[in-house]
ChimeraX commands (.cxc) that place a marker at each C-alpha (Angstrom):
marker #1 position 101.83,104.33,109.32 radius 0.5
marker #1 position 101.12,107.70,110.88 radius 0.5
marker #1 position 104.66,109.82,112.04 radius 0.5
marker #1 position 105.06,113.00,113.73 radius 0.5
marker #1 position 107.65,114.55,111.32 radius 0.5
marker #1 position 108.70,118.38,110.32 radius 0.5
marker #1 position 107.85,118.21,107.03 radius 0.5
marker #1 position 109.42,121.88,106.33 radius 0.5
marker #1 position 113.08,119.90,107.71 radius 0.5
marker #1 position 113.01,117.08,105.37 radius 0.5
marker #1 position 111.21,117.92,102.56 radius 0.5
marker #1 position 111.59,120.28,99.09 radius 0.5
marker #1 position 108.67,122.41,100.99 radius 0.5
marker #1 position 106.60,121.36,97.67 radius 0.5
marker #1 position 103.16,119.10,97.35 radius 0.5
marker #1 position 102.80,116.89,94.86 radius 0.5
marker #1 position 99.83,115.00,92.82 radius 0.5
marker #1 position 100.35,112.31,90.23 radius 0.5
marker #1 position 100.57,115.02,87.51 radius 0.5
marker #1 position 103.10,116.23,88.69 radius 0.5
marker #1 position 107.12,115.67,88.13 radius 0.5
marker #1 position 109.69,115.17,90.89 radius 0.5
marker #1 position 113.07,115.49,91.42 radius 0.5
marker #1 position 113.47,111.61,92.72 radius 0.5
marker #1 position 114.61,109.85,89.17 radius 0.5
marker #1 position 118.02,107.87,90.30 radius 0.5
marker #1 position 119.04,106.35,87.60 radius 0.5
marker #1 position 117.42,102.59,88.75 radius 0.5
marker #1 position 119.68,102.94,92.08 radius 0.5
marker #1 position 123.08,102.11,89.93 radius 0.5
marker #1 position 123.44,99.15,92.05 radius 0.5
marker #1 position 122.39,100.88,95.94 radius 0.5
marker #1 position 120.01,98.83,97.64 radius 0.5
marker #1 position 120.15,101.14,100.97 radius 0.5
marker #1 position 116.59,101.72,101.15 radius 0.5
marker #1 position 115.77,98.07,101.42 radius 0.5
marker #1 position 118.44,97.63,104.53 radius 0.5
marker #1 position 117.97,98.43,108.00 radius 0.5
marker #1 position 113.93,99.46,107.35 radius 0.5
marker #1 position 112.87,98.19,110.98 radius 0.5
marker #1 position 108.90,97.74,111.02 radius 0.5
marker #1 position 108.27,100.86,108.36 radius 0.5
marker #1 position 107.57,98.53,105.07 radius 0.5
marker #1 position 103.77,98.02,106.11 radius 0.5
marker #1 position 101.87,95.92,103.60 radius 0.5
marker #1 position 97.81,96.99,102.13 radius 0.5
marker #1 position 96.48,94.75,100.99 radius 0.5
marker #1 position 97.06,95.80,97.16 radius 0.5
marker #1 position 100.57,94.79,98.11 radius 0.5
marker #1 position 99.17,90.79,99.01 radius 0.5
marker #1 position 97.16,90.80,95.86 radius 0.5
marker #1 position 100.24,91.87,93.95 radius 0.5
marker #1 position 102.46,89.21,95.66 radius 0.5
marker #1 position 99.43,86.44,94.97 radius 0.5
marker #1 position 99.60,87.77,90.76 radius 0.5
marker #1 position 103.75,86.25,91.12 radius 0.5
marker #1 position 102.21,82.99,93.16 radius 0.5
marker #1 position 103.39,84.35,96.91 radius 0.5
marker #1 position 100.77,83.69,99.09 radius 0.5
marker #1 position 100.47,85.04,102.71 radius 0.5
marker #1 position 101.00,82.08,104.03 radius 0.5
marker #1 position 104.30,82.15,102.57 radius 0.5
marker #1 position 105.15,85.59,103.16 radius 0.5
marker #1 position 104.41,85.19,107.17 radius 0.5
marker #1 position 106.84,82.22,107.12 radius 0.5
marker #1 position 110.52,84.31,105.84 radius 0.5
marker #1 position 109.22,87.55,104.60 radius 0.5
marker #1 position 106.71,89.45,106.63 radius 0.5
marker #1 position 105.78,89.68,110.15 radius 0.5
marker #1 position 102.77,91.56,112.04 radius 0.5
marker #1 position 103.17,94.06,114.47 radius 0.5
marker #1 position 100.85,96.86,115.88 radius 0.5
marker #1 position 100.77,99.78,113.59 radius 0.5
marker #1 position 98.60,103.08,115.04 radius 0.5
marker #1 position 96.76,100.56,116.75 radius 0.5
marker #1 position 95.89,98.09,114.11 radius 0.5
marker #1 position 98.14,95.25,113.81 radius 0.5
marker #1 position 98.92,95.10,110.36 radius 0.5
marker #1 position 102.07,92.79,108.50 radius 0.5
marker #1 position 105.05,94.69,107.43 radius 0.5
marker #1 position 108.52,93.35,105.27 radius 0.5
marker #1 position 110.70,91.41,108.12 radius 0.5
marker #1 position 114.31,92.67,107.53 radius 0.5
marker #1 position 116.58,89.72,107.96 radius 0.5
marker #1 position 119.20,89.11,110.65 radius 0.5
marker #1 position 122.14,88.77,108.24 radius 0.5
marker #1 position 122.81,92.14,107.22 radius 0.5
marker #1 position 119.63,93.97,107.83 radius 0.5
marker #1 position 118.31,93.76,104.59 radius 0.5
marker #1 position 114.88,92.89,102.92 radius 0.5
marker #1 position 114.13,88.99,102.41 radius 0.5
marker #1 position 113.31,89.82,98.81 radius 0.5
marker #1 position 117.03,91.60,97.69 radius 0.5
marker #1 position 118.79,89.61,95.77 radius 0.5
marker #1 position 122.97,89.19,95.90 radius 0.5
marker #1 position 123.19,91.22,93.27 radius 0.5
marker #1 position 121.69,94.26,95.91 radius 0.5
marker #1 position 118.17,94.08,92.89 radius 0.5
marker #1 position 114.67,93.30,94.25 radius 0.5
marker #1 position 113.85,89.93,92.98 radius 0.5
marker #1 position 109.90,90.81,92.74 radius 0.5
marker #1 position 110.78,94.43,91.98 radius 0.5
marker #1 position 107.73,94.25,88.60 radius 0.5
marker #1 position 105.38,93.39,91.93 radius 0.5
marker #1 position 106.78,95.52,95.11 radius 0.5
marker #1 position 104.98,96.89,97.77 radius 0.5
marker #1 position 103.52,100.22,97.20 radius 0.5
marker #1 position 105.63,102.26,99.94 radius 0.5
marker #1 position 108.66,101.00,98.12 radius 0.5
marker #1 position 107.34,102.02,94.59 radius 0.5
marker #1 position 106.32,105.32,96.52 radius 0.5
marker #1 position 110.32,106.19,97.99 radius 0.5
marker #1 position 111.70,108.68,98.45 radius 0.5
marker #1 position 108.03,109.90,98.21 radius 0.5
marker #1 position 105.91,110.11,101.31 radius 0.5
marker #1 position 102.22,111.05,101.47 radius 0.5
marker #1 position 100.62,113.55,103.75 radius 0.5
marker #1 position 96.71,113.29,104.16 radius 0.5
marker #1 position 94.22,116.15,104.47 radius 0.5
marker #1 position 90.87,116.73,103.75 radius 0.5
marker #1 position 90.18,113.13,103.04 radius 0.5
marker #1 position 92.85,113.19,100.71 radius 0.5
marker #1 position 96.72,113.02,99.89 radius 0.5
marker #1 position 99.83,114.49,98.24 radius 0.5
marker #1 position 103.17,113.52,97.86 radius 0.5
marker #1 position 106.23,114.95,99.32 radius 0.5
marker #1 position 109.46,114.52,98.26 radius 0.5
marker #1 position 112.21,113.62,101.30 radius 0.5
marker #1 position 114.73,114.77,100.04 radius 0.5
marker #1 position 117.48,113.28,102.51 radius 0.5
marker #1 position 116.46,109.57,102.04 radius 0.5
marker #1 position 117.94,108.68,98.94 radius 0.5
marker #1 position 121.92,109.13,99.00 radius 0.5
marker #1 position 121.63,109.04,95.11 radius 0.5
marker #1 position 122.76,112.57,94.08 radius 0.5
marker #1 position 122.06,114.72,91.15 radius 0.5
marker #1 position 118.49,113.45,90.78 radius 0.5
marker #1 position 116.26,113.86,87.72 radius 0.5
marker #1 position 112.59,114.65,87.52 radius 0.5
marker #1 position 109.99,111.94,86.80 radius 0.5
marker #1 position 106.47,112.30,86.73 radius 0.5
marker #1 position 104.93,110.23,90.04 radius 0.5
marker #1 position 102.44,108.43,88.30 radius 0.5
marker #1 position 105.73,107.01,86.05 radius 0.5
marker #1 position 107.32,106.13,89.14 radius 0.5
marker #1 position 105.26,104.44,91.04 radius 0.5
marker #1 position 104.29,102.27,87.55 radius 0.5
marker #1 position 100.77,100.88,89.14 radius 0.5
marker #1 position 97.78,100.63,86.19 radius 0.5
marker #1 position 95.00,102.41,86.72 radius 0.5
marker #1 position 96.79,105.25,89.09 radius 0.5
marker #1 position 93.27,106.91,89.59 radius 0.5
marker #1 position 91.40,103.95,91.07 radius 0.5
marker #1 position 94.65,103.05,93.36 radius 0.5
marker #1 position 94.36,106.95,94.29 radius 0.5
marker #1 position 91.11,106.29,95.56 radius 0.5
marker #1 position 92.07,103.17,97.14 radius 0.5
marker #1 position 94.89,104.68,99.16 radius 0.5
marker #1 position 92.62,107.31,100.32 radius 0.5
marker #1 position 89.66,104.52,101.75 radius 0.5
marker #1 position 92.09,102.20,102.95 radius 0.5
marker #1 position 93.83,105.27,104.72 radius 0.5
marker #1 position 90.18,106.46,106.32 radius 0.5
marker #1 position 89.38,103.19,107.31 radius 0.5
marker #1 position 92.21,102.33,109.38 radius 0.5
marker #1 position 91.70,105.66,111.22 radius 0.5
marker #1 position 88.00,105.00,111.59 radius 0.5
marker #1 position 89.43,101.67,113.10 radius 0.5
marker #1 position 91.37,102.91,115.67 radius 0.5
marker #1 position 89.00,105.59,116.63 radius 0.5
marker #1 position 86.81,102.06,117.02 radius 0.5
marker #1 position 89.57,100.41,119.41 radius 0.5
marker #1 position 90.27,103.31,121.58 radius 0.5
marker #1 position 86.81,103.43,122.47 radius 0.5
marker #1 position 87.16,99.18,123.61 radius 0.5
marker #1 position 88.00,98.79,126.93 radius 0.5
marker #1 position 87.97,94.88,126.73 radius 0.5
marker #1 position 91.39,93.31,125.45 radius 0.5
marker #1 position 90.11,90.05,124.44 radius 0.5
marker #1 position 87.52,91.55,122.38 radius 0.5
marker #1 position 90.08,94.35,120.75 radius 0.5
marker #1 position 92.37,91.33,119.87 radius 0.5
marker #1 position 89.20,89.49,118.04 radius 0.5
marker #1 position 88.60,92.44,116.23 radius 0.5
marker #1 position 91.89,93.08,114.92 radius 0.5
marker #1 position 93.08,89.39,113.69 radius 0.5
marker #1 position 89.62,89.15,112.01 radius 0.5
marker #1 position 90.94,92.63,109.54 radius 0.5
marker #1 position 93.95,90.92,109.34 radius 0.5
marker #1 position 91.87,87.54,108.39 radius 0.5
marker #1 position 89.77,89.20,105.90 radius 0.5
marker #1 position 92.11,91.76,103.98 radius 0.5
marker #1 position 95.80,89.55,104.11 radius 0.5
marker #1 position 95.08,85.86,105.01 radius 0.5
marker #1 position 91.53,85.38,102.55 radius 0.5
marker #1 position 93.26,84.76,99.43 radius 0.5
marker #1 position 92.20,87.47,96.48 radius 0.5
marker #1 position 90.92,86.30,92.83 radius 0.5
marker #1 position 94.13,87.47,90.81 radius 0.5
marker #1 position 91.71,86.48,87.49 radius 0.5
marker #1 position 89.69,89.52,88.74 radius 0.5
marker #1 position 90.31,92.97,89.49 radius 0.5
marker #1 position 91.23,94.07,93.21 radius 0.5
marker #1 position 89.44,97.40,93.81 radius 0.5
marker #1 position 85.93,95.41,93.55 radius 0.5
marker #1 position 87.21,92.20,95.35 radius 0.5
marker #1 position 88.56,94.97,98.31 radius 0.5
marker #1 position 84.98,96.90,98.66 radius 0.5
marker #1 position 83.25,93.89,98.99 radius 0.5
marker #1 position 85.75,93.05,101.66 radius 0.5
marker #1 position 84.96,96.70,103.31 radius 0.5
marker #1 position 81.42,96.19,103.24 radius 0.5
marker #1 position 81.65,92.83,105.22 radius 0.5
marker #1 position 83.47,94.84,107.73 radius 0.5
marker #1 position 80.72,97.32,107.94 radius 0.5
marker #1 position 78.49,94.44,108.28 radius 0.5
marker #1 position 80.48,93.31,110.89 radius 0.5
marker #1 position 81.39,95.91,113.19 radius 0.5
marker #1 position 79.24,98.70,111.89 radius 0.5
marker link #1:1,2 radius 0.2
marker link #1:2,3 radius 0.2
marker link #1:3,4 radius 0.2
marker link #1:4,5 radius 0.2
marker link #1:5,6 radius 0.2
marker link #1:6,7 radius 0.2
marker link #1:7,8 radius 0.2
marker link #1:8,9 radius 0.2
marker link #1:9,10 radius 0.2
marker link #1:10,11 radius 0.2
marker link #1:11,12 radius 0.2
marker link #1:12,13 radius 0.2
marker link #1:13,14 radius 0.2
marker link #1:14,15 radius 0.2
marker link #1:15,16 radius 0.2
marker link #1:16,17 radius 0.2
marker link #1:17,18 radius 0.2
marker link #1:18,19 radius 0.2
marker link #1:19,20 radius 0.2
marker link #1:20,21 radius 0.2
marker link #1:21,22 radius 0.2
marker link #1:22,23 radius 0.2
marker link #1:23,24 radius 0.2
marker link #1:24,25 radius 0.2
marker link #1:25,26 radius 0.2
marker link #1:26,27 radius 0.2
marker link #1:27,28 radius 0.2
marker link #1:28,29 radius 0.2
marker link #1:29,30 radius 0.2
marker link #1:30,31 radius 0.2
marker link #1:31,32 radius 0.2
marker link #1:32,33 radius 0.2
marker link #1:33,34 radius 0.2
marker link #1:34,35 radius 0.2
marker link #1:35,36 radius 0.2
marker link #1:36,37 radius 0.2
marker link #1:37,38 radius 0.2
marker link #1:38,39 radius 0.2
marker link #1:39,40 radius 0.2
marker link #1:40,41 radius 0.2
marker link #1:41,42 radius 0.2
marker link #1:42,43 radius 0.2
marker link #1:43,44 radius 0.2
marker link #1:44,45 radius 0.2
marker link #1:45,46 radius 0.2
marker link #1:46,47 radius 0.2
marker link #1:47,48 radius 0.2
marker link #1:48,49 radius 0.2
marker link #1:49,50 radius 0.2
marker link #1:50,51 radius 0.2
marker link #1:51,52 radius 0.2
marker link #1:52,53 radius 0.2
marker link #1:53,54 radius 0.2
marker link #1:54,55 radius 0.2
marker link #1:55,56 radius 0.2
marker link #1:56,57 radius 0.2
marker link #1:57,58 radius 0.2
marker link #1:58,59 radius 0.2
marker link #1:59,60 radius 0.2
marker link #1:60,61 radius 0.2
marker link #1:61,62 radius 0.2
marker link #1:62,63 radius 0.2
marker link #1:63,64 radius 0.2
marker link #1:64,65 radius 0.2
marker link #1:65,66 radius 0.2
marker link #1:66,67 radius 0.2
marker link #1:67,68 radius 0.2
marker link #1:68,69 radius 0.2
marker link #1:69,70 radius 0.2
marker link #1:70,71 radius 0.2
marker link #1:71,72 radius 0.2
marker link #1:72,73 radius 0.2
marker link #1:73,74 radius 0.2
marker link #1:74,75 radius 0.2
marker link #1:75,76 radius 0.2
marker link #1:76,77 radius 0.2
marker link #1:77,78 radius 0.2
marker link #1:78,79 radius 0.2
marker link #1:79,80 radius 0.2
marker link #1:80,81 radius 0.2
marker link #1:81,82 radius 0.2
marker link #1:82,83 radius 0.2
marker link #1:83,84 radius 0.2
marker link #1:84,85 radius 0.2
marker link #1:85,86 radius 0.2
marker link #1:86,87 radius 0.2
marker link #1:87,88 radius 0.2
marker link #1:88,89 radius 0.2
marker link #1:89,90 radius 0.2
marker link #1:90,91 radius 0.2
marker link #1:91,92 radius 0.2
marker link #1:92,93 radius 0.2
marker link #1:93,94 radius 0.2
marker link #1:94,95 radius 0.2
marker link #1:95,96 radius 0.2
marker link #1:96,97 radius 0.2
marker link #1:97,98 radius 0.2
marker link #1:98,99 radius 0.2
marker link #1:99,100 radius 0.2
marker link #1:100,101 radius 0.2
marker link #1:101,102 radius 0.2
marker link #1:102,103 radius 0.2
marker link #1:103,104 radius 0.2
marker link #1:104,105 radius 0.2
marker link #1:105,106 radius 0.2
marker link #1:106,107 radius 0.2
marker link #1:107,108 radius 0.2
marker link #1:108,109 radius 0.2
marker link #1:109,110 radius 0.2
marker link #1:110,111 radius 0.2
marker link #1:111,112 radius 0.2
marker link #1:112,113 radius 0.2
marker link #1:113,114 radius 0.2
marker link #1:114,115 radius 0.2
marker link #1:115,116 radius 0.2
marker link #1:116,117 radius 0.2
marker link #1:117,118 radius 0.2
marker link #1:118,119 radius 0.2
marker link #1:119,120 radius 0.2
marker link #1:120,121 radius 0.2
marker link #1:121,122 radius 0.2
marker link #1:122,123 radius 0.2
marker link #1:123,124 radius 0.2
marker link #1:124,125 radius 0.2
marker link #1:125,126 radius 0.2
marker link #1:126,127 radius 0.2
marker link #1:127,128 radius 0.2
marker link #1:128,129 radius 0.2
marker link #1:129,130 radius 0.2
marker link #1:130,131 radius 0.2
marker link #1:131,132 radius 0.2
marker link #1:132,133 radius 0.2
marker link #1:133,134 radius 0.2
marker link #1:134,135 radius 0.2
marker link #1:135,136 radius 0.2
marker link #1:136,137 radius 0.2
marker link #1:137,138 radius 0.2
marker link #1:138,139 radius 0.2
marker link #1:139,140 radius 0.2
marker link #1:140,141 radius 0.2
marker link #1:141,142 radius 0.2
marker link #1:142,143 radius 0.2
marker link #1:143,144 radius 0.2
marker link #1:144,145 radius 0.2
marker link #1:145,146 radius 0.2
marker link #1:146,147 radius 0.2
marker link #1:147,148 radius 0.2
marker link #1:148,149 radius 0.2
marker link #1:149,150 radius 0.2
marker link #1:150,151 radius 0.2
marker link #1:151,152 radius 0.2
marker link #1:152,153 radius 0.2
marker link #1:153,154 radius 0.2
marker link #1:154,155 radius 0.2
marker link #1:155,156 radius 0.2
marker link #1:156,157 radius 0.2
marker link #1:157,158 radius 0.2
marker link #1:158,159 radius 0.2
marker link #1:159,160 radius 0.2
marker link #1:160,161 radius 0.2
marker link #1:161,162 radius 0.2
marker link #1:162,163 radius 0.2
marker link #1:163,164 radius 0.2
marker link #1:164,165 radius 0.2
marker link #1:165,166 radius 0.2
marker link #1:166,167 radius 0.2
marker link #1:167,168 radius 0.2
marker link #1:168,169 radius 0.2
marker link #1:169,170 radius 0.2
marker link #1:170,171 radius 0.2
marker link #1:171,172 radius 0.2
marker link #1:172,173 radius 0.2
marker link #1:173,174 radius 0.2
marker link #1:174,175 radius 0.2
marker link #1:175,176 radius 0.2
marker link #1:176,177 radius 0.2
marker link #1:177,178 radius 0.2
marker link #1:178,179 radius 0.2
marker link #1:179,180 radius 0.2
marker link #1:180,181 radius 0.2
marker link #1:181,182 radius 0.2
marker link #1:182,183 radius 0.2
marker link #1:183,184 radius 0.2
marker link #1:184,185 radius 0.2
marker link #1:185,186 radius 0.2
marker link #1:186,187 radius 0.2
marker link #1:187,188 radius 0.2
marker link #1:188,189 radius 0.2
marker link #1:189,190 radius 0.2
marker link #1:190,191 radius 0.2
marker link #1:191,192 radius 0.2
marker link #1:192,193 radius 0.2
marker link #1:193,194 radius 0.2
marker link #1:194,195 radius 0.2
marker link #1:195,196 radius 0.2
marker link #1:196,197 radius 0.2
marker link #1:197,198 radius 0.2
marker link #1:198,199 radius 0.2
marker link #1:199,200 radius 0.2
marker link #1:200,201 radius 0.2
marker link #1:201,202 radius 0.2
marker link #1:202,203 radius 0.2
marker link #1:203,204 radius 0.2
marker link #1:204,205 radius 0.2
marker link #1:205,206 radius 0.2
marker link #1:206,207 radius 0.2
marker link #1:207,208 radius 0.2
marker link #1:208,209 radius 0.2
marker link #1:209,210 radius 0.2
marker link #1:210,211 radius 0.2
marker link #1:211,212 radius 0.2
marker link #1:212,213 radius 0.2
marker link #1:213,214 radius 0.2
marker link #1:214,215 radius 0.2
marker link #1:215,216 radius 0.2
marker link #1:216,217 radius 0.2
marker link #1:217,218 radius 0.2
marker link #1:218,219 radius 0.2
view
């Protein structure tokens, strides 16, 4: 989700790359869930995050019907985590305030209080440093913290999934016909959330393929 923000008013002024160490270690939260209350729309799901649910046996299907709902993102409606009505808080917090699929949670919660800025068809991290009420922080390396194998390939990943969406809604802006905009956009939503992914087999293939149909597709 693209957002206009001052960087230089909520961050440490620093980039960050895997590599590199961060002052964001909390201690596992010590029992503060307040980054999965009151989220609104801003949890947005990649598809990485639906083949991570499907490796715990949570399929879309599921997810659509307590957990997630879909709503226009830049453009592109896309499914984000549904915070519920009592209390504000994610579906998947338990009432011990501890993410009950915490081993398998979406990628912009491994990524708080990190944020990524893009440039140059590429990304870094920044650190917001006002997010997290947990104080006295310690530094862990980002690649620790976000805990996903192979962080190289999901680097890459980030960075096409990122591209494409943009190349997407340079696509939609250009539509002037509503019907066919809508046809477009629940047929991504079709192919990268609701087609079930091989959890037997690794993702990054199983997602190009699915990227190449789309340039089939739509061109």
């Amino acid at each position: 989700m693209e957002r206009n923000w001052d960087l230089s008013e909520m961050t440490d002024g620093k980039s960050y790359t895997e590599n590199d160490l961060a002052r964001i270690g909390c201690n596992e939260c010590e029992g503060c869930s307040k980054c999965c209350h009151n989220m609104g729309e801003s949890i947005v799901l990649d598809p990485y995050d639906i083949y991570q649910f499907a490796k715990v046996g949570i399929t879309m299907e599921e997810l659509m019907s307590k957990a997630v709902e879909l709503n226009v993102a830049d453009g592109v409606i896309l499914p984000n985590l549904k915070m519920q009505e009592d209390g504000g808080k994610c579906f998947f917090l338990d009432e011990n305030g501890r993410c009950s699929v915490h081993s398998n949670r979406p990628g912009i919660c491994r990524l708080f209080p990190l944020g990524r800025i893009y440039d140059d068809n590429d990304f870094k991290y920044f650190n917001q440093i006002y997010e997290c009420p947990k104080k006295n922080k310690t530094k862990v390396r980002i690649d620790k913290w976000l805990g996903i194998d192979n962080i190289n390939k999901y680097h890459e990943y980030i960075v096409t999934w990122h591209y494409f969406l943009k190349d997407i809604q340079h696509i939609l802006k250009g539509m002037q016909d509503e019907s066919q905009i809508k046809t477009i956009t629940m047929y991504l939503v079709k192919l990268f959330y609701l087609m079930p992914y091989d959890v037997n087999n690794e993702f990054y293939l199983q997602f190009t393929q699915r990227i190449n149909k789309v340039k089939e597709v739509i061109g």
